[in-house]
ZADO-1210 file (C-alpha; in nm, 4 decimals, padded with zeros to 6 digits):
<atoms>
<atom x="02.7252" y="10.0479" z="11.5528" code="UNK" pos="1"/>
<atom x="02.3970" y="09.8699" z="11.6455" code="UNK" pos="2"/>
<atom x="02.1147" y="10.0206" z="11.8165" code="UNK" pos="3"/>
<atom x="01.7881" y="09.9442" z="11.9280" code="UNK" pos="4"/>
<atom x="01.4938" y="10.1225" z="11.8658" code="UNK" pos="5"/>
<atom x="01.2863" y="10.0245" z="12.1946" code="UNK" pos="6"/>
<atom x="01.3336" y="10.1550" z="12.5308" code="UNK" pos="7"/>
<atom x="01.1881" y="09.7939" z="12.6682" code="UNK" pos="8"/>
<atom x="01.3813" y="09.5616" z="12.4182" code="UNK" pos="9"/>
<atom x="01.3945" y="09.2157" z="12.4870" code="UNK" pos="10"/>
<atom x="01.5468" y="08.9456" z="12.3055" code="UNK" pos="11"/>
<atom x="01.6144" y="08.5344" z="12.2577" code="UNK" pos="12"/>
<atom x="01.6922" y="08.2690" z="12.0114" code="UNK" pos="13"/>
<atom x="01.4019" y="08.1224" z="12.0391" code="UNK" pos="14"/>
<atom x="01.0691" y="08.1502" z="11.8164" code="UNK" pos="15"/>
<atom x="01.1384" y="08.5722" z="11.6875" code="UNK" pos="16"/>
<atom x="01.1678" y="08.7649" z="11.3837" code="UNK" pos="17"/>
<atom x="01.3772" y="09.0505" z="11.4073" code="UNK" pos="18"/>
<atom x="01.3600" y="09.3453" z="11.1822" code="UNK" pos="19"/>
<atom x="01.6913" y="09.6177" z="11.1172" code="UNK" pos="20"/>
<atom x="01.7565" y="09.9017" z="10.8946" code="UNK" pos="21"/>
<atom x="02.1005" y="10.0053" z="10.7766" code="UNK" pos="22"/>
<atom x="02.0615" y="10.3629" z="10.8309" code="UNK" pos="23"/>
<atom x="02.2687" y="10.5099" z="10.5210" code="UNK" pos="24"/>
<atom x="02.1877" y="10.2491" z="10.2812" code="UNK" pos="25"/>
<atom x="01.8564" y="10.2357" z="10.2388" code="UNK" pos="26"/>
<atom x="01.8514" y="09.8401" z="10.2718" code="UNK" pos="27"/>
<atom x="01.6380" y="09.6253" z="10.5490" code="UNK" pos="28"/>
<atom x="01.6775" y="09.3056" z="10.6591" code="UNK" pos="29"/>
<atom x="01.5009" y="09.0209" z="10.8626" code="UNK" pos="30"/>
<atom x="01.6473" y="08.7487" z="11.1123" code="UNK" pos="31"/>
<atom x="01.3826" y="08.4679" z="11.2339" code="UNK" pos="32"/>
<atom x="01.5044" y="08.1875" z="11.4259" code="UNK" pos="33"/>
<atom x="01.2461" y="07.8740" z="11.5358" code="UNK" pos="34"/>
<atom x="01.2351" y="07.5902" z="11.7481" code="UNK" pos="35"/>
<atom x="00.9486" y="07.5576" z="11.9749" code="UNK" pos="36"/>
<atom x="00.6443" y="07.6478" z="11.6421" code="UNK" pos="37"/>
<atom x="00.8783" y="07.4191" z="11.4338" code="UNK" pos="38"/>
<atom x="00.8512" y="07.1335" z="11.6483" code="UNK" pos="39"/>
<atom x="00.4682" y="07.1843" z="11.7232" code="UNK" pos="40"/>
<atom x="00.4460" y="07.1695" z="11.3248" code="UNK" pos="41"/>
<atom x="00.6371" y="06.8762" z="11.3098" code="UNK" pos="42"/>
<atom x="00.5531" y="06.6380" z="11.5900" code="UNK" pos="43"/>
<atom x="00.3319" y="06.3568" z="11.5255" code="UNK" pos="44"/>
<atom x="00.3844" y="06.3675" z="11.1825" code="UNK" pos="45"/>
<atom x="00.5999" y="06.0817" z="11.0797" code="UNK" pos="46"/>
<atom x="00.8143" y="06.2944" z="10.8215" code="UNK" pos="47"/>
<atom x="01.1530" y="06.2007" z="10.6951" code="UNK" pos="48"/>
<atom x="01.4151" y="06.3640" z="10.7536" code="UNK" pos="49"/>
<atom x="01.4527" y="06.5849" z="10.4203" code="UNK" pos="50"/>
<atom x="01.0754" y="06.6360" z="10.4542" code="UNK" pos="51"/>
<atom x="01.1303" y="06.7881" z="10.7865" code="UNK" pos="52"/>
<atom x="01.4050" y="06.9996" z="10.7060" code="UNK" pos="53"/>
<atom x="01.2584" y="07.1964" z="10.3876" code="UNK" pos="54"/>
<atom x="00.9385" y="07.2259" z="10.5992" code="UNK" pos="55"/>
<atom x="01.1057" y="07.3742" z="10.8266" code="UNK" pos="56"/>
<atom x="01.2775" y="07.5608" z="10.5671" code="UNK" pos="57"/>
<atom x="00.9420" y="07.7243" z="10.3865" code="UNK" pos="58"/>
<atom x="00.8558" y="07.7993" z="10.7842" code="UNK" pos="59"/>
<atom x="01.1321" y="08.0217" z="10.8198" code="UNK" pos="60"/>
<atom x="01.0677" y="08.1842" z="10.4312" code="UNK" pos="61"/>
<atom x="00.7683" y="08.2282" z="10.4930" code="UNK" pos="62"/>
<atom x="00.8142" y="08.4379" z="10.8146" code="UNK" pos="63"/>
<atom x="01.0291" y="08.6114" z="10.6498" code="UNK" pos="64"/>
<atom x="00.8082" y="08.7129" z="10.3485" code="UNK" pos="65"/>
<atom x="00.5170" y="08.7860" z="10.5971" code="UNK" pos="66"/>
<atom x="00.7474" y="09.0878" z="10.7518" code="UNK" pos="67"/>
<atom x="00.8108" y="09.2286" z="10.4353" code="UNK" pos="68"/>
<atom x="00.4232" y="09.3011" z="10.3470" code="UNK" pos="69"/>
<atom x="00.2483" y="09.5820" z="10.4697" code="UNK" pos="70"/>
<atom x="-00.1143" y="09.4083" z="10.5762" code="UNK" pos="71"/>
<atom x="-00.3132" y="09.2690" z="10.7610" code="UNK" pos="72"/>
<atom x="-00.4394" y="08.9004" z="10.6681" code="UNK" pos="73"/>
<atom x="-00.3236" y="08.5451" z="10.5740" code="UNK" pos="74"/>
<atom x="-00.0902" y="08.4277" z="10.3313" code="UNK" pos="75"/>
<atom x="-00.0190" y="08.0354" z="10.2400" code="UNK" pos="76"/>
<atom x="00.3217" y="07.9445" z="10.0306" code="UNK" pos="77"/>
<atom x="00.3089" y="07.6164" z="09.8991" code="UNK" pos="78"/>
<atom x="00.5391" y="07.4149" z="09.7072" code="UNK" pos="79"/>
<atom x="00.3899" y="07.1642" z="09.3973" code="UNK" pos="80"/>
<atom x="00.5522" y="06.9545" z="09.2147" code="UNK" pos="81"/>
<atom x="00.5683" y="06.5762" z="09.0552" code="UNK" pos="82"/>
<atom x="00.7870" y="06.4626" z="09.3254" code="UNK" pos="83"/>
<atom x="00.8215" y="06.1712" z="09.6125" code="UNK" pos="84"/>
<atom x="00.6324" y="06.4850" z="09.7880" code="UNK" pos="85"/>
<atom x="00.3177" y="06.6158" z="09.6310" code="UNK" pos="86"/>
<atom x="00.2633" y="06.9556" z="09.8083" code="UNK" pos="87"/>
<atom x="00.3974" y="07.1493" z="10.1435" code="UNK" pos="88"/>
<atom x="00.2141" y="07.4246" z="10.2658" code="UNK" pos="89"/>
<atom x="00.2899" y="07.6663" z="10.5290" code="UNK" pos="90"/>
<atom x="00.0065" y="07.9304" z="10.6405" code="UNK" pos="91"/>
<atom x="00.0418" y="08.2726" z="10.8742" code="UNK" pos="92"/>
<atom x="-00.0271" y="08.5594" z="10.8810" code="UNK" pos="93"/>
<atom x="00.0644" y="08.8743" z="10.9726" code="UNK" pos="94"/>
<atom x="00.0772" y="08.8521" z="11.3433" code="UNK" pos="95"/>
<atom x="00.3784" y="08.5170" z="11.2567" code="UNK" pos="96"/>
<atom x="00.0791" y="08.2875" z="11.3343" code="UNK" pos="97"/>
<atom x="00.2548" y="07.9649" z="11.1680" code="UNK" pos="98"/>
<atom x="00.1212" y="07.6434" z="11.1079" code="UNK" pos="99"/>
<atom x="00.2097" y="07.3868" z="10.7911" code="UNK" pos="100"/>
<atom x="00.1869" y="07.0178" z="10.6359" code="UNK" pos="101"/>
<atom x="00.3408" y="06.7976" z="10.3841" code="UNK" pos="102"/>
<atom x="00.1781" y="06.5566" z="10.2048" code="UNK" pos="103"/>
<atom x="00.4097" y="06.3204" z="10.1117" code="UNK" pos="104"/>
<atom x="00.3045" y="06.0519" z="09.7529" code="UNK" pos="105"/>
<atom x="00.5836" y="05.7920" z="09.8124" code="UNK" pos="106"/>
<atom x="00.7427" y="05.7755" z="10.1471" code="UNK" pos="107"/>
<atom x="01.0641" y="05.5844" z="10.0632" code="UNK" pos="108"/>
<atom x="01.1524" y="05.7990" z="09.7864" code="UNK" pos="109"/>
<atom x="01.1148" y="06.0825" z="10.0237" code="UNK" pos="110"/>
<atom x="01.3492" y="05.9443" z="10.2635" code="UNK" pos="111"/>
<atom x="01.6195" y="05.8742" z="09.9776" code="UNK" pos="112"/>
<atom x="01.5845" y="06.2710" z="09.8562" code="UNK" pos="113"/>
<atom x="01.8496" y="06.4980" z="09.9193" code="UNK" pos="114"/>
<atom x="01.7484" y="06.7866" z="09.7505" code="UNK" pos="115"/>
<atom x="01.4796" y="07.0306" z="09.6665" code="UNK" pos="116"/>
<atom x="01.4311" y="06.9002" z="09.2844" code="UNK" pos="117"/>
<atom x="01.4779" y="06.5388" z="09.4540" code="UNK" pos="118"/>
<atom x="01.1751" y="06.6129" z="09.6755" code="UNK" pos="119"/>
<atom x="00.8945" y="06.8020" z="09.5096" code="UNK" pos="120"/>
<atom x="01.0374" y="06.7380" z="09.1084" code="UNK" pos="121"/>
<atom x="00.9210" y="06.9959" z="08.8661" code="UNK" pos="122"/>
<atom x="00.6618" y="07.1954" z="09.0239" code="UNK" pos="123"/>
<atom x="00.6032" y="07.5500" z="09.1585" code="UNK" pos="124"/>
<atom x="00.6031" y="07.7752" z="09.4351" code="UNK" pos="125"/>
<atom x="00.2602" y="07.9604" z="09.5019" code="UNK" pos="126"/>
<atom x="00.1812" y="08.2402" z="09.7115" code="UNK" pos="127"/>
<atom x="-00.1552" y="08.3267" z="09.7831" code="UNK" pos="128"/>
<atom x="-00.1451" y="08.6693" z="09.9995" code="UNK" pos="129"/>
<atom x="-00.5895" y="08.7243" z="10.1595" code="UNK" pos="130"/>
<atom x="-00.5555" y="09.0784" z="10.3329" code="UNK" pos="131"/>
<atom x="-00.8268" y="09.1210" z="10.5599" code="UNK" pos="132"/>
<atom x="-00.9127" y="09.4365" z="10.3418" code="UNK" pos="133"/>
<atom x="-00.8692" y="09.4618" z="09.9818" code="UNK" pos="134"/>
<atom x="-00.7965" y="09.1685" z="09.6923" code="UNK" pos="135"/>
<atom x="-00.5851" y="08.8633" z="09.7518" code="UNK" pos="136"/>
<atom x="-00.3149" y="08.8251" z="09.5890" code="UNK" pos="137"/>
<atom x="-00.1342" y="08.5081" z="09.3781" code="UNK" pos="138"/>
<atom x="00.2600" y="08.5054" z="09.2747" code="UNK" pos="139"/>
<atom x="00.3729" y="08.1740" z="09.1234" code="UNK" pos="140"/>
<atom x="00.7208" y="08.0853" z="09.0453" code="UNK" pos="141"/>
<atom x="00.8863" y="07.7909" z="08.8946" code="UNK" pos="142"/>
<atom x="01.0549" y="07.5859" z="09.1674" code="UNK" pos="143"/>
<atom x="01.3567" y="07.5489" z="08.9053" code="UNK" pos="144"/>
<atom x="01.6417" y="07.6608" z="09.1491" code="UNK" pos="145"/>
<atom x="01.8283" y="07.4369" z="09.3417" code="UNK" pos="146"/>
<atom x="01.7518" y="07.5664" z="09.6909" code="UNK" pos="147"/>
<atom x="01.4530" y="07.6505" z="09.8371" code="UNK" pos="148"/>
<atom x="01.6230" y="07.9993" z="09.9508" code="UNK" pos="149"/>
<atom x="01.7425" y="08.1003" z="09.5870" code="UNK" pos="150"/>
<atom x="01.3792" y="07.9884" z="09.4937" code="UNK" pos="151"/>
<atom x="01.2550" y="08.2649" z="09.7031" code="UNK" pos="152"/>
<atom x="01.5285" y="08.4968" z="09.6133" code="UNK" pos="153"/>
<atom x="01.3913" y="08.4942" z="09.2566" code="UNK" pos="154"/>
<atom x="01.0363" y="08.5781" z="09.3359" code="UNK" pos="155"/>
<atom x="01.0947" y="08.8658" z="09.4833" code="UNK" pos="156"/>
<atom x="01.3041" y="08.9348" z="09.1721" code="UNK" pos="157"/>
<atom x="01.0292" y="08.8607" z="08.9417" code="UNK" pos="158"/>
<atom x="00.7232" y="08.9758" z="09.1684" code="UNK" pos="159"/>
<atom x="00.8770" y="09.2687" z="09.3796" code="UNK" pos="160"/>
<atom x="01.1577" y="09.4141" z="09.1275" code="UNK" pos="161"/>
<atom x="01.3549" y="09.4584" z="09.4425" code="UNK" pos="162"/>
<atom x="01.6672" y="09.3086" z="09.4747" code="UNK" pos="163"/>
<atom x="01.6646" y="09.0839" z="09.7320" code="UNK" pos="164"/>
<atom x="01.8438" y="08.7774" z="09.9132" code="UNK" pos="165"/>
<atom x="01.7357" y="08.5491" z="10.1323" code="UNK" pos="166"/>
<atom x="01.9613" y="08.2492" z="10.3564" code="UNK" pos="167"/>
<atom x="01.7744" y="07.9522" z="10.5132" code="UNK" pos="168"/>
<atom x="01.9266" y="07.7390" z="10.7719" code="UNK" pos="169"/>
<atom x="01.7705" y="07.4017" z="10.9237" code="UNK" pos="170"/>
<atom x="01.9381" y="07.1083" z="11.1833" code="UNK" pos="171"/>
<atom x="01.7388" y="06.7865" z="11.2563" code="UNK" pos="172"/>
<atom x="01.9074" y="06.7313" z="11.5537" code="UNK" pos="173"/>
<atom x="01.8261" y="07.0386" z="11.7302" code="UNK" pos="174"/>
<atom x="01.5117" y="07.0497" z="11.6048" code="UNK" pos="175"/>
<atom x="01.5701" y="07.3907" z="11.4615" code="UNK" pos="176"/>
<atom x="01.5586" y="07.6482" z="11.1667" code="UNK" pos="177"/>
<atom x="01.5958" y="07.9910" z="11.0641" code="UNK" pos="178"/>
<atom x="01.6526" y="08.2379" z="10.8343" code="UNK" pos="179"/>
<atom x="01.7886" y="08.5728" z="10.7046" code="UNK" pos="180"/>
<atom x="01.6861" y="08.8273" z="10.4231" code="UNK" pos="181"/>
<atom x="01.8231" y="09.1812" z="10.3020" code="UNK" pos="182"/>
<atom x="01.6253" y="09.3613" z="10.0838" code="UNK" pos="183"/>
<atom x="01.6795" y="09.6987" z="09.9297" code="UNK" pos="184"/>
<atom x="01.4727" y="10.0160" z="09.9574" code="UNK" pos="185"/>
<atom x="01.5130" y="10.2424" z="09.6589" code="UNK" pos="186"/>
<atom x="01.5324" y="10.5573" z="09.7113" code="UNK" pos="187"/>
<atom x="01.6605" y="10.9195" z="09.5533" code="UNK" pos="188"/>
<atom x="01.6463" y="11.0606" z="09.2546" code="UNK" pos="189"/>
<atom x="01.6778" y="10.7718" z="09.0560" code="UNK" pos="190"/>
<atom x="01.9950" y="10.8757" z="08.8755" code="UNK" pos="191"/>
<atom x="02.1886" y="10.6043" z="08.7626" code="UNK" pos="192"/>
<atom x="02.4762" y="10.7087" z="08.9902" code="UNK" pos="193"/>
<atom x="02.2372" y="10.6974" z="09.2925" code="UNK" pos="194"/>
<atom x="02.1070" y="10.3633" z="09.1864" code="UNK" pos="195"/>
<atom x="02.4660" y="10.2187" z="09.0869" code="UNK" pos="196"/>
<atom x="02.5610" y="10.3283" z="09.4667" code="UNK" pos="197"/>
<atom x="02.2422" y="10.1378" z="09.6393" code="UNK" pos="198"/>
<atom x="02.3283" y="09.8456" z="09.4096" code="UNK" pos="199"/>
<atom x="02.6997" y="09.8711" z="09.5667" code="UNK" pos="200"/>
<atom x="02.5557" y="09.8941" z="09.8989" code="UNK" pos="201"/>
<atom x="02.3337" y="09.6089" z="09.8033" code="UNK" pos="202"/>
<atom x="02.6105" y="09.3673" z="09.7450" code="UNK" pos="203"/>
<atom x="02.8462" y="09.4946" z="09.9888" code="UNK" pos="204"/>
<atom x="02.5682" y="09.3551" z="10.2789" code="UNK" pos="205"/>
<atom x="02.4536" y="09.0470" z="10.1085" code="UNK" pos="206"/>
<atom x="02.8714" y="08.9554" z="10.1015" code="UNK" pos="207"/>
<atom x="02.8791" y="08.9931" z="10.4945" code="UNK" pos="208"/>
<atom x="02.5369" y="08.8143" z="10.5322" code="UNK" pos="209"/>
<atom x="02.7224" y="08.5291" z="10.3584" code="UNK" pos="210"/>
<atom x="02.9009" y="08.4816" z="10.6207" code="UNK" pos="211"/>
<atom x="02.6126" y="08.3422" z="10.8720" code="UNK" pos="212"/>
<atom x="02.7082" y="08.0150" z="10.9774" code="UNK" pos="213"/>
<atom x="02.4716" y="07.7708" z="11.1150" code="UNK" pos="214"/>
<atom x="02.6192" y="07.7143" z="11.4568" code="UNK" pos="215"/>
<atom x="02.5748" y="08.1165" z="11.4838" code="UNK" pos="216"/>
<atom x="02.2673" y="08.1386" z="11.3748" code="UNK" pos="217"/>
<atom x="02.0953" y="07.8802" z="11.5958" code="UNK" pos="218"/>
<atom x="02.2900" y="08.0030" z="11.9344" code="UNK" pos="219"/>
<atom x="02.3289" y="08.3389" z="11.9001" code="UNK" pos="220"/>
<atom x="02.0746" y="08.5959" z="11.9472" code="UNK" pos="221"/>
<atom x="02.0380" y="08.8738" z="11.7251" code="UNK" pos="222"/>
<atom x="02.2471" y="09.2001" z="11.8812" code="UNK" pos="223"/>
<atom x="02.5313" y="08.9631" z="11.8838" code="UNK" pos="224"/>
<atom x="02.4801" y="08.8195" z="11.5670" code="UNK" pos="225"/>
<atom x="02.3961" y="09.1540" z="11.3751" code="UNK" pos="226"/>
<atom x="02.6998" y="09.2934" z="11.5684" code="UNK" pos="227"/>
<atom x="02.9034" y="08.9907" z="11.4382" code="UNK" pos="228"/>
<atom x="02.8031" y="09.0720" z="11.0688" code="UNK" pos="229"/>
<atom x="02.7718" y="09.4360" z="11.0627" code="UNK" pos="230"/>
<atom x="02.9816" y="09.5433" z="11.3353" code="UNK" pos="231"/>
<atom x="03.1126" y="09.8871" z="11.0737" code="UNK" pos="232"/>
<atom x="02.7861" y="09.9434" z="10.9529" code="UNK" pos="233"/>
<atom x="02.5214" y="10.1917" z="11.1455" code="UNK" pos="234"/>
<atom x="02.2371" y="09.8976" z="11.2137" code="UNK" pos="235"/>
<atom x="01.9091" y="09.9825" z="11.4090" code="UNK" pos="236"/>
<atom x="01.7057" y="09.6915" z="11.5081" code="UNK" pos="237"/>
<atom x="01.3535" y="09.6665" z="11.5830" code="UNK" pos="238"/>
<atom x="01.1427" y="09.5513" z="11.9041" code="UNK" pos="239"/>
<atom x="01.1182" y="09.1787" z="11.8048" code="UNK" pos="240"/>
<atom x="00.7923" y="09.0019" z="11.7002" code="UNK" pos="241"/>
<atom x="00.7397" y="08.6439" z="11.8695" code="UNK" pos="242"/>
<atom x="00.6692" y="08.3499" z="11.6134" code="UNK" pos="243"/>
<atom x="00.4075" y="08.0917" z="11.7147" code="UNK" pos="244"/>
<atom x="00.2513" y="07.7932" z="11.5904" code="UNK" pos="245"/>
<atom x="-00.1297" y="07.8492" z="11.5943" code="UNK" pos="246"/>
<atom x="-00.3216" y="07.5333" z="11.4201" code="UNK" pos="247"/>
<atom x="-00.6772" y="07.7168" z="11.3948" code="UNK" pos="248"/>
<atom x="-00.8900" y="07.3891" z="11.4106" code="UNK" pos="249"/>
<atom x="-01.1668" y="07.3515" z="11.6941" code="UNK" pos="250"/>
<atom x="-01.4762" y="07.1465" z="11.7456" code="UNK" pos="251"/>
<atom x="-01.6813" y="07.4479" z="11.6527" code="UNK" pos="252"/>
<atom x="-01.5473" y="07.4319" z="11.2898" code="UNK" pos="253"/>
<atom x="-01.5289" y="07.0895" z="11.2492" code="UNK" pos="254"/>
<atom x="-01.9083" y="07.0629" z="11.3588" code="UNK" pos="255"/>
<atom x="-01.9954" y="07.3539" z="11.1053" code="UNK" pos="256"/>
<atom x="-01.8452" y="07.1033" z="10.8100" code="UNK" pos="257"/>
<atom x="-02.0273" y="06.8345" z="10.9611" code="UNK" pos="258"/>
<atom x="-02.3806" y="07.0620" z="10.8826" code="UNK" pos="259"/>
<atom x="-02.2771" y="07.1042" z="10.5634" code="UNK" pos="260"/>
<atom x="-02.3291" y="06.7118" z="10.4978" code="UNK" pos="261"/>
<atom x="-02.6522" y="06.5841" z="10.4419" code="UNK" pos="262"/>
<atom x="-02.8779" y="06.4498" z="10.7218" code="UNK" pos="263"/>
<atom x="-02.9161" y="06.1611" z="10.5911" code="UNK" pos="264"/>
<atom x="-02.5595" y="06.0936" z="10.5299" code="UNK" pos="265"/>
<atom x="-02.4702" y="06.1983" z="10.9052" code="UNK" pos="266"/>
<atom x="-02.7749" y="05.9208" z="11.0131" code="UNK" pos="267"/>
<atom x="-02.6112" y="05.6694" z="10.8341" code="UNK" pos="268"/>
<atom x="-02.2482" y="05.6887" z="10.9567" code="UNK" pos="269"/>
<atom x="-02.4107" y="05.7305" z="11.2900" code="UNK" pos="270"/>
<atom x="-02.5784" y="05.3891" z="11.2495" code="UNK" pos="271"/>
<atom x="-02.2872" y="05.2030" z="11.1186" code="UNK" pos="272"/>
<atom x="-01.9650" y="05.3850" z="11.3382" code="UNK" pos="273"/>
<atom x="-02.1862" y="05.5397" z="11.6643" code="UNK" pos="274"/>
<atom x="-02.0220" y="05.8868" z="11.6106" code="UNK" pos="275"/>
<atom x="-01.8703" y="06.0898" z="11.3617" code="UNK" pos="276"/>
<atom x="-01.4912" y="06.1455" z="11.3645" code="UNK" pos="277"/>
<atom x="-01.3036" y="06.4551" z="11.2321" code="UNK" pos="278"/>
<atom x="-00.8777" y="06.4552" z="11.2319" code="UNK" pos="279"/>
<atom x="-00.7133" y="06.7573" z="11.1466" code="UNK" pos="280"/>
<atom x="-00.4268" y="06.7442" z="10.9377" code="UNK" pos="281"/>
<atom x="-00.2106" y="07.0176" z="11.0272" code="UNK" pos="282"/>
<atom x="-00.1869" y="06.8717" z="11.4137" code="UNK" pos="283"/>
<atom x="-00.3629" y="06.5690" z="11.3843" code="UNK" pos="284"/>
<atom x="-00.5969" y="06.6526" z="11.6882" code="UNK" pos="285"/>
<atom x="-00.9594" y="06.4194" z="11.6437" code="UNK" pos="286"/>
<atom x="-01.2658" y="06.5360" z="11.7641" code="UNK" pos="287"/>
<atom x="-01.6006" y="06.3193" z="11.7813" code="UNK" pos="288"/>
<atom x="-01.9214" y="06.3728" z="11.7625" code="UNK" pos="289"/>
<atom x="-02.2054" y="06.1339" z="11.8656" code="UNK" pos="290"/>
<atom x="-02.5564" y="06.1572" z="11.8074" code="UNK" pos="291"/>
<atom x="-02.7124" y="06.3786" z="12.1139" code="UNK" pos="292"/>
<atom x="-02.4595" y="06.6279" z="12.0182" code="UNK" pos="293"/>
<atom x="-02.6250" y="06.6239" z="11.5977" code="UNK" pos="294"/>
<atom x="-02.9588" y="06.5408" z="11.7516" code="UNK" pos="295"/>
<atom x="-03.1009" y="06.8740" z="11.6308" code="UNK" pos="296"/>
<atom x="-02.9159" y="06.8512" z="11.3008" code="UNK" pos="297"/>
<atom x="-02.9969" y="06.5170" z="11.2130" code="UNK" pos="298"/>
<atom x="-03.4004" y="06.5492" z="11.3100" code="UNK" pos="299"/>
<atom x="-03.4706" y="06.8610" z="11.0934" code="UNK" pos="300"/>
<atom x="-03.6911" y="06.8296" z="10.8568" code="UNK" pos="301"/>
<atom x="-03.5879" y="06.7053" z="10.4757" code="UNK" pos="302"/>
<atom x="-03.7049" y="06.8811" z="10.2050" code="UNK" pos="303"/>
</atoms>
């Protein structure tokens, strides 16, 4: 039985994370499905085609990670390694704010990759969680699994103690990805008999999650998809939270880095190019600056 747990509920395939209880199991889970932030992440940027799909991949992870926190702030999840790919970095935060960027060391190896260790090599996964109150917060894991999804699967093992299991999904041709996560939420009196029968619960809904398929996942929306997997189980899902892609640059910020140069160093590239040019590197927007806009920057006084 599936029910919703809005009176205005509204719902599509396209750019939402949706979050469901199972109401006598004490478990949660998580459904995001992307297209539209994906592609904003991805166009201009002439990735390959494995590069593309695993950044897409840590997109849809790290949605799903940012629903399971209770804050308020950014978090980044990057991958490391000695790889074809040197880094890949997605940042949100807790409104599903998205925006991310690979950096990629040798393009044709990249290409040939087929895998995660293929890609990145030996290297880690780091989490940095900044709440906009309190301590950050760093979690690093060995990327030494051979999908990004069991990679994720054992941090919240070793970070969380919660059993947990998460399910990516991505397709190049439809430009799309997504992903799915159970999670349970002890809770009792802790006796082994109650915790044996939350473990049994446990695996009992991670065996039907299993059985997403891609084609499902990418065309159906969530009631019918939830109602597909769980159609025995008592399932109440939650108003759904939209996903965007939100870049953050601006020629405000880009000026304020341009004031943190020296004067004299802003004169001289002034001379020599007749304006100062800033790209960003998430969405590759440029902004220049000429010299009435510095004038009062570049004619303070030295000291």
């Amino acid at each position: 039985m599936l029910q919703t747990n809005t009176s205005e509920f509204t719902n599509s395939t396209t750019d939402v994370l949706n979050r469901y209880l199972f109401d006598n199991m004490h478990v949660r889970g998580e459904l995001v499905q992307l297209s539209t932030s994906y592609q904003s992440i991805i166009n201009n940027h002439n990735y390959p085609v494995s590069v593309r799909l695993l950044l897409g991949e840590l997109m849809a992870a790290t949605c799903l990670l940012t629903a399971t926190l209770k804050f308020e702030g950014d978090i980044t999840v990057q991958l490391q390694g000695n790889g074809p790919v040197g880094y890949m970095s997605v940042n949100g935060d807790n409104n599903q704010q998205m925006r991310g960027i690979a950096k990629i060391v040798d393009a044709e190896q990249a290409s040939a990759a087929q895998s995660l260790q293929e890609l990145l090599g030996k290297g880690n996964m780091i989490i940095t969680i900044k709440p906009n109150q309190g301590k950050p917060y760093q979690g690093i894991v060995a990327l030494d699994k051979p999908t990004l999804a069991q990679c994720f699967t054992h941090y919240f093992e070793v970070s969380a103690q919660i059993p947990t299991q998460v399910w990516l999904f991505s397709d190049d041709k439809k430009q799309q990805v997504a992903g799915s996560l159970i999670q349970l939420l002890p809770d009792g009196d802790g006796s082994s008999e109650n915790l044996a029968q939350q473990q049994s619960d446990f695996e009992h809904l991670a065996q039907l999650t299993n059985t997403i398929k891609a084609d499902e996942i990418f065309s159906l929306e969530a009631e019918a998809l939830l109602y597909r997997l769980y159609h025995q189980e008592k399932v109440s899902l939650f108003e759904p939270q939209v996903v965007s892609y939100q870049c953050g640059c601006s020629s405000d910020k880009c000026l304020a880095a341009i004031t943190q140069m020296e004067p004299s160093e802003v004169e001289a590239i002034l001379v020599e190019q007749g304006k100062i040019s800033m790209t960003c590197e998430y969405c590759l927007t440029t902004y220049d600056f000429f010299a009435e806009q510095l004038k009062s920057f570049t004619s303070k006084d030295k000291h």
